[in-house]
C-alpha positions in Angstrom: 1.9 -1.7 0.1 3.0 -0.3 3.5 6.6 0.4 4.1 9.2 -0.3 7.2 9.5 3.1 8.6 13.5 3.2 7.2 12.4 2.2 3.8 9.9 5.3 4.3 12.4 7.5 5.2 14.9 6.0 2.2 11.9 7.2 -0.1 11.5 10.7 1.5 15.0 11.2 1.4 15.2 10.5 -2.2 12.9 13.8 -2.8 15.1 15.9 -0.4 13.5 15.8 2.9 15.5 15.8 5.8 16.4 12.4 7.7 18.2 11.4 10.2 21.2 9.2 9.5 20.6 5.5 10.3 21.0 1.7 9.3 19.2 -1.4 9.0 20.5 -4.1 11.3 19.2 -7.8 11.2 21.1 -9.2 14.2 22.5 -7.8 17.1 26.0 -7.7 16.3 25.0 -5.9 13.2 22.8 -3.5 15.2 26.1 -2.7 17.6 28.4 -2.0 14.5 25.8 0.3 13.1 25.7 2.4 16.3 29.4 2.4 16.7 29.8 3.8 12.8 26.8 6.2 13.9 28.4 7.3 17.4 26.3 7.2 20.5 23.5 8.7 21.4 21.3 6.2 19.3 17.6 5.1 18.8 16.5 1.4 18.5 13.4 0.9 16.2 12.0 -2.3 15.6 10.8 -2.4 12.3 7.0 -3.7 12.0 3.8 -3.1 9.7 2.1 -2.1 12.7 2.0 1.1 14.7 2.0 1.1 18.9 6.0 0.2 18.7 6.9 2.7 21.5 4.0 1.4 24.0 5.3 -2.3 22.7 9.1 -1.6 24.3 10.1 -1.3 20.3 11.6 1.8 20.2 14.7 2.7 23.1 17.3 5.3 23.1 20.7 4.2 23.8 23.6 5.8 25.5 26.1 3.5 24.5 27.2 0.6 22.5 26.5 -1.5 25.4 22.8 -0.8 26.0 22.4 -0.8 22.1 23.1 -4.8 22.4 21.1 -4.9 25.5 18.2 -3.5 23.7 18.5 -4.8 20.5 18.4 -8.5 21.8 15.5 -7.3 23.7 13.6 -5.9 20.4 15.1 -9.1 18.2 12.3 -11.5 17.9 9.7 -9.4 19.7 5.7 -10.1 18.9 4.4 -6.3 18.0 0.3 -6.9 17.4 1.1 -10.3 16.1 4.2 -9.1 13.7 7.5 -10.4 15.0 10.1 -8.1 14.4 13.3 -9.0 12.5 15.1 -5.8 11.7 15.6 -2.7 13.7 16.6 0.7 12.6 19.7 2.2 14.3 19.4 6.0 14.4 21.3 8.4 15.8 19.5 10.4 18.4 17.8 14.0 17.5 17.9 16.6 20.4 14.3 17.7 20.0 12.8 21.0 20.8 9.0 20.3 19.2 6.8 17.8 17.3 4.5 18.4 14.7 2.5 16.5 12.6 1.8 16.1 9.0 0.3 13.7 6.4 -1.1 13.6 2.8 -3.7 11.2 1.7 -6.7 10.6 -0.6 -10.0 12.0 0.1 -11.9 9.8 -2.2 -15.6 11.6 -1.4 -13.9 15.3 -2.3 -11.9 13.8 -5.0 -8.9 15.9 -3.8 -5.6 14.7 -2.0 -6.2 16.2 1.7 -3.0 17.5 3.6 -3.4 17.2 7.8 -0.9 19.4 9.7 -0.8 19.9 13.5 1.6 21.4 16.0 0.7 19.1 18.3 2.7 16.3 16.6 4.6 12.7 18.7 0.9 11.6 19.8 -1.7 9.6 17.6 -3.7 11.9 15.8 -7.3 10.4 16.3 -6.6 11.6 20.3 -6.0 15.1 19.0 -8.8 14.8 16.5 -11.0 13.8 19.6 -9.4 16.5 22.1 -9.1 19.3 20.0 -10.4 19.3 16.6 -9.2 22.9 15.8 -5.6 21.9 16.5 -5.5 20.0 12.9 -5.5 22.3 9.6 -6.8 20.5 6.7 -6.1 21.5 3.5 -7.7 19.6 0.2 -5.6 19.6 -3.3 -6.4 19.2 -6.4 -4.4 16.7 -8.3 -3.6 19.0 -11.6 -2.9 21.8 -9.7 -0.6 20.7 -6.8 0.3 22.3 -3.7 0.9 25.8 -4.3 3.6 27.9 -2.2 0.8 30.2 -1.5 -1.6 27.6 0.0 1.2 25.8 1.2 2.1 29.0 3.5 -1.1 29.9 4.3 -1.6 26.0 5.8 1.5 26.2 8.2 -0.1 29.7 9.4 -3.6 27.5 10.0 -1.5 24.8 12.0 0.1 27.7 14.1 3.2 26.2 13.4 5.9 29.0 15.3 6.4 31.8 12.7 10.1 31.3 13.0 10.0 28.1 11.1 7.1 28.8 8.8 9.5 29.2 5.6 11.3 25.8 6.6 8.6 24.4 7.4 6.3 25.1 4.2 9.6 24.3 1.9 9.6 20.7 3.8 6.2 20.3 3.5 5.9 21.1 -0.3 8.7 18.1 -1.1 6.0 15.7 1.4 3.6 16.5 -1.5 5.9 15.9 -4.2 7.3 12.8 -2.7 3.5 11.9 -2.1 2.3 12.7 -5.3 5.4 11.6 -7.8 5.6 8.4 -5.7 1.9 7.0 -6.4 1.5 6.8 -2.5 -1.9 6.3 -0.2 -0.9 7.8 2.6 2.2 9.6 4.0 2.3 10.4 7.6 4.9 11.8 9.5 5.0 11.8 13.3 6.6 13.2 14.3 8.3 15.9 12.3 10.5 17.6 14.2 12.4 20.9 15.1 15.6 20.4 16.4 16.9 22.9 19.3 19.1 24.4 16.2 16.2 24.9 14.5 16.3 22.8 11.8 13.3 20.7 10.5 13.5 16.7 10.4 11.3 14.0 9.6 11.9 11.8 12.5 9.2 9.0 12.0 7.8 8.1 8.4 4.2 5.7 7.6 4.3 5.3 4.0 1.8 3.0 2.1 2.7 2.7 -1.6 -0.4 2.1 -4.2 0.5 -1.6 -5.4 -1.1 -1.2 -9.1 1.5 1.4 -9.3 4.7 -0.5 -9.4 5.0 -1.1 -13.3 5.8 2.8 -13.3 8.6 2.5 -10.3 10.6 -0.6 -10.8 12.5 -0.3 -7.7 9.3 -0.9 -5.9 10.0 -4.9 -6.3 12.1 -4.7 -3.2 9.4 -3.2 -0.7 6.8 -5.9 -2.0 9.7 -8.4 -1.3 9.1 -7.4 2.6 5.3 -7.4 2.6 3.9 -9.8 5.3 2.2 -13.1 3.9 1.6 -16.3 5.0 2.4 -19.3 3.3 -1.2 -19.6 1.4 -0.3 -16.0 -0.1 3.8 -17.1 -1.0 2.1 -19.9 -2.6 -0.7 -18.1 -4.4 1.8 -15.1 -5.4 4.5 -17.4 -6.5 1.9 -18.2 -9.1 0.7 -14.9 -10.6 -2.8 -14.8 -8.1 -4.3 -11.9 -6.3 -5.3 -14.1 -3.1 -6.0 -12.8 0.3 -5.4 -15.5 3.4 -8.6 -15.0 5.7 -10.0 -17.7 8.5 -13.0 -19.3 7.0 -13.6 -22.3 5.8 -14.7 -21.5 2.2 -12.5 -21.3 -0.5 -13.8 -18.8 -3.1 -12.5 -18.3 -6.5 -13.9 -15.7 -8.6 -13.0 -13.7 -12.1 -12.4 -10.2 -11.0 -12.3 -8.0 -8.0 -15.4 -6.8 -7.8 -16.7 -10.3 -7.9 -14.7 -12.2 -5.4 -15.4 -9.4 -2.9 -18.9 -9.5 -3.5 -18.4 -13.4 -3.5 -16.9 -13.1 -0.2 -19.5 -11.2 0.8 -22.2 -12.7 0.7 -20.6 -16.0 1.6 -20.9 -13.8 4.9 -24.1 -13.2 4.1 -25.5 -16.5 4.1 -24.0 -17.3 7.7 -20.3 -18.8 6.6 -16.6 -17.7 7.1 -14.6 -17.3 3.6 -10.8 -18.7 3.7 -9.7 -16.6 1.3 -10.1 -13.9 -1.1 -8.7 -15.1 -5.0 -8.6 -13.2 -7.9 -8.0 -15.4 -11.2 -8.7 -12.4 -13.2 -10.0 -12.0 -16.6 -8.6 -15.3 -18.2 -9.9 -18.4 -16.5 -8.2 -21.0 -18.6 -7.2 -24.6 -17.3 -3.5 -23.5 -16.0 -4.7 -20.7 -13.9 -7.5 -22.6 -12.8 -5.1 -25.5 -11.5 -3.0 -23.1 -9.7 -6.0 -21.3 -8.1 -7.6 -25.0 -6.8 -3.6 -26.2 -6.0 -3.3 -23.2 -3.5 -7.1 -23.3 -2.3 -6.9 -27.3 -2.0 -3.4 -26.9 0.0 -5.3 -24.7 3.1 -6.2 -27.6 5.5 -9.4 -24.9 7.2 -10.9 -25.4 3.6 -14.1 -27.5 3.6 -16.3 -26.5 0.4 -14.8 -24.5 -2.7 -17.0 -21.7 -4.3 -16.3 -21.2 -7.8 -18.4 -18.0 -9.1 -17.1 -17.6 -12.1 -19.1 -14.7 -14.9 -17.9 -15.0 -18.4 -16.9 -11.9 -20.3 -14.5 -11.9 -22.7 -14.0 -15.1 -21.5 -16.3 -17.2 -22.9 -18.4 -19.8 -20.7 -17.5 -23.1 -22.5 -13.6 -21.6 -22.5 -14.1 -21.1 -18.0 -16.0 -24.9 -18.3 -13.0 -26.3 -20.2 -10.0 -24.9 -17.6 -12.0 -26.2 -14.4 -12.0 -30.0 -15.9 -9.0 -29.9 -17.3 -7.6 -28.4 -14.0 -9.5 -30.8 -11.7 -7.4 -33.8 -14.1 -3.8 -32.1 -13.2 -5.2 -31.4 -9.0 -6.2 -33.7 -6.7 -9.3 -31.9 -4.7 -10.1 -32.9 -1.2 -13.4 -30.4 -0.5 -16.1 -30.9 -2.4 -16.8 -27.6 -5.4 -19.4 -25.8 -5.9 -19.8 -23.7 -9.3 -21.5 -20.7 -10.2 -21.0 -20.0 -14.0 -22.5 -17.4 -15.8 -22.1 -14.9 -18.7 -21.4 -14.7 -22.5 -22.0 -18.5 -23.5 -22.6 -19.5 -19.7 -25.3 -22.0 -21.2 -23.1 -23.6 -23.4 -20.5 -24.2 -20.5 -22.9 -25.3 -17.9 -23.5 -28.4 -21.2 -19.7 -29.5 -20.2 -20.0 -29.8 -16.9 -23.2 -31.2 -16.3 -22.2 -34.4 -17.0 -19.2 -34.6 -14.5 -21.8 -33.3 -12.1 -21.6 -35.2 -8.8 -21.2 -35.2 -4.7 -17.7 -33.8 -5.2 -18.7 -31.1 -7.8 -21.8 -29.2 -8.2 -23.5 -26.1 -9.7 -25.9 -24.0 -8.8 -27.7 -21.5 -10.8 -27.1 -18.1 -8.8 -24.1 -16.6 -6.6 -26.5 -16.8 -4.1 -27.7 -20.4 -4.5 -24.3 -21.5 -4.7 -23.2 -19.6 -1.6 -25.8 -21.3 0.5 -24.4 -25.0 -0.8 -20.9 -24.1 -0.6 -21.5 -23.4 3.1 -23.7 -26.2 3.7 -20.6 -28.3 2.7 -18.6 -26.7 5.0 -20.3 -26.6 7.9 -20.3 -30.5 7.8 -23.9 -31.1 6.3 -23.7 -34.7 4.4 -23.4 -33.9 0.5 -26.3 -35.0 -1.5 -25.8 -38.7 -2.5 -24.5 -39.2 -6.0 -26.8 -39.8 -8.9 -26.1 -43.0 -9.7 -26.2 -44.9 -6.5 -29.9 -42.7 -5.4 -31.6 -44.3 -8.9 -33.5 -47.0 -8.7 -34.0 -50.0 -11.0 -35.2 -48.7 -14.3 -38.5 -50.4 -14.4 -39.4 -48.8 -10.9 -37.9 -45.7 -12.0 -40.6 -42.6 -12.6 -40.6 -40.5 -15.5 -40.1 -37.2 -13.4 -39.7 -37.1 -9.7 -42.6 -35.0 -8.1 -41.8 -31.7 -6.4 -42.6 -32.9 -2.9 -39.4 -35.3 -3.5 -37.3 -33.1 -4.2 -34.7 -31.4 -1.3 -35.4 -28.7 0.5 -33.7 -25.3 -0.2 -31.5 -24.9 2.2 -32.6 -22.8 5.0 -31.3 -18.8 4.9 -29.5 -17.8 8.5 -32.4 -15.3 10.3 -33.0 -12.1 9.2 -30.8 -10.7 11.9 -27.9 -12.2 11.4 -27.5 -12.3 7.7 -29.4 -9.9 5.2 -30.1 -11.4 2.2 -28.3 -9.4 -1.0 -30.7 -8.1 -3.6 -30.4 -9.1 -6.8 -31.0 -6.2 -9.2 -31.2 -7.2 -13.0 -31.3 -10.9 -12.4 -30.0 -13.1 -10.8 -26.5 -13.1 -10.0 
């Protein structure tokens, strides 16, 4: 859940670091009222949830009230990396006598947070990184034990931060940890932290990214997911409980779990076509959630085929069979579904739907099988012609059609372009 940078800075404040004063402004008029209250010299932000504002023309100092309006109307409405901006950050200006940089994130291979500090701060990073390794001290944390003052001191000495500010500066970057830690948080970065020619230190940009599973144990966090960007498929699909991802395929994938609509995703990839989205109905795939997951999927007009991959745990396999009928009885459907369904009583559920098995809905007895059809749909292959209408007259009728009859499997995308997934332990 990433933050604007003033919501960052509303959060940092909050654990005692040292902000600027500022306001949020949604119009212009509102923008010149803020700077008037703040008194001239002022900085213009648009706020975004992308970086590259400065190079943009996002970000302009202002003398007075009058180039405040002439810059916010300038900012107002502008496209930032495809994010239009619709509020700006009125600041009041900091007369700055250094940059520095510092962040904390997760190091997920060392287990431990890791804190980056640099006194070569106001640039991106990944150029000093590139330029001058040496110039970033690293320092790894161990979640029990925290940031001790010790370690804490001996890191600003690493960063050859002046020695001057190295008690102001390790005091400042102690609450970063706290504010990190206590606030659940992926990644805090702030660039530039400041010294001011009086010598004091500021945090005078903020990047914050909040973990989202977190916000049952902060229940202010409601009004930062209320300015997360979505489209309309993701309004839609979070108005009704779903974890749903917008992407620009063509396949609409619906699986039970995480793990098993990114793998879904995946290997539609895999098999040479272009997911739509990414859906989550979780553990419970009864027939309301299931109608609410095929309502949003079926309301994406890009969406050609549907791939249901659905693997019964708790959930039982006649209880998953049960929610997609009674679901496709309360939503129309316009692309035609494919199912994958497998898992405690999967047999027993496949019994249900076989005989509402037809062109528009179809099952398949691996992920894999049933990625290949969904994207045969959906690349505009004719769907296989229903049952009733390709059976001849009973007395011509054969007892078993032979193998050579039977359709091809359809044809894997070359090895080049698509690896086939392994299937350890069966099949998927």
């Amino acid at each position: 859940m990433d933050l604007f940078e003033h919501q960052g800075k509303e959060l940092l404040a909050d654990y005692g670091l040292p902000v600027p004063p500022g306001a949020v402004a949604l119009s212009v008029d509102e923008a010149v009222e803020a700077a008037r209250r703040l008194c001239p010299p002022v900085a213009v932000k648009a706020q975004v949830h992308t970086g590259g504002r400065g190079k943009a023309g996002g970000v302009k100092l202002a003398a007075d009230l009058d180039e405040v309006r002439t810059h916010a109307k300038a900012i107002l409405g502008l496209d930032i990396s495809g994010h239009t901006v619709g509020r700006l950050l009125i600041e009041k200006a900091s007369d700055i006598a250094e940059e520095y940089y510092a962040s904390f994130t997760l190091d997920r291979s060392a287990r431990r947070h890791l804190g980056m500090l640099s006194a070569q701060g106001g640039v991106e990073i990944e150029a000093v990184a590139e330029a001058d390794p040496d110039a970033i001290a690293r320092i790894w944390i161990d979640p029990v034990e925290g940031l001790a003052e010790p370690a804490c001191r001996a890191w600003v000495e690493a960063a050859a931060l002046p020695a001057e500010i190295a008690p102001a500066a390790a005091e400042v970057l102690s609450q970063l940890y706290r504010a990190y830690a206590d606030a659940d948080a992926d990644l805090i970065e702030v660039n530039p932290l400041i010294r001011t020619a009086d010598g004091r230190i500021a945090v005078l940009d903020a990047k914050v990214t909040l973990d989202a599973n977190s916000a049952y144990r902060h229940p202010g966090y409601a009004a930062y997911d209320d300015t997360q960007p979505r489209d309309e498929r993701e309004r839609a699909a979070r108005a009704r409980g779903l974890q749903y991802v917008g992407l620009d395929g063509s396949v609409g994938v619906i699986a039970n779990g995480a793990g098993l609509a990114m793998s879904t995703v995946d290997v539609v990839n895999q098999v040479g076509g272009r997911p739509a989205n990414f859906l989550d109905i979780g553990g419970g795939a009864n027939a309301s959630v299931m109608a609410a997951a095929l309502e949003v999927i079926n309301n994406d007009p890009a969406v050609r085929s549907i791939l249901v991959n659905i693997f019964g745990g708790i959930t039982r396999g006649e209880e998953v069979a049960n929610g997609i009928l009674e679901a496709l009885q309360r939503v129309t459907i316009e692309a035609p579904i494919v199912i994958r369904l497998d898992g405690t009583n999967a047999a027993e559920g496949r019994t249900l739907l076989e005989p509402r098995l037809d062109h528009r809905l179809m099952m398949e007895p691996t992920m894999l099988d049933a990625a290949r059809r969904a994207v045969e749909l959906a690349d505009g292959a004719s769907p296989p012609v229903p049952a009733e209408s390709a059976t001849p007259p009973e007395s011509a009728a054969p007892a078993s059609q032979p193998e050579s009859a039977m359709p091809p499997e359809p044809a894997m995308p070359p090895e080049s372009a698509a690896p086939a997934p392994s299937e350890p332990g069966g099949p998927w």
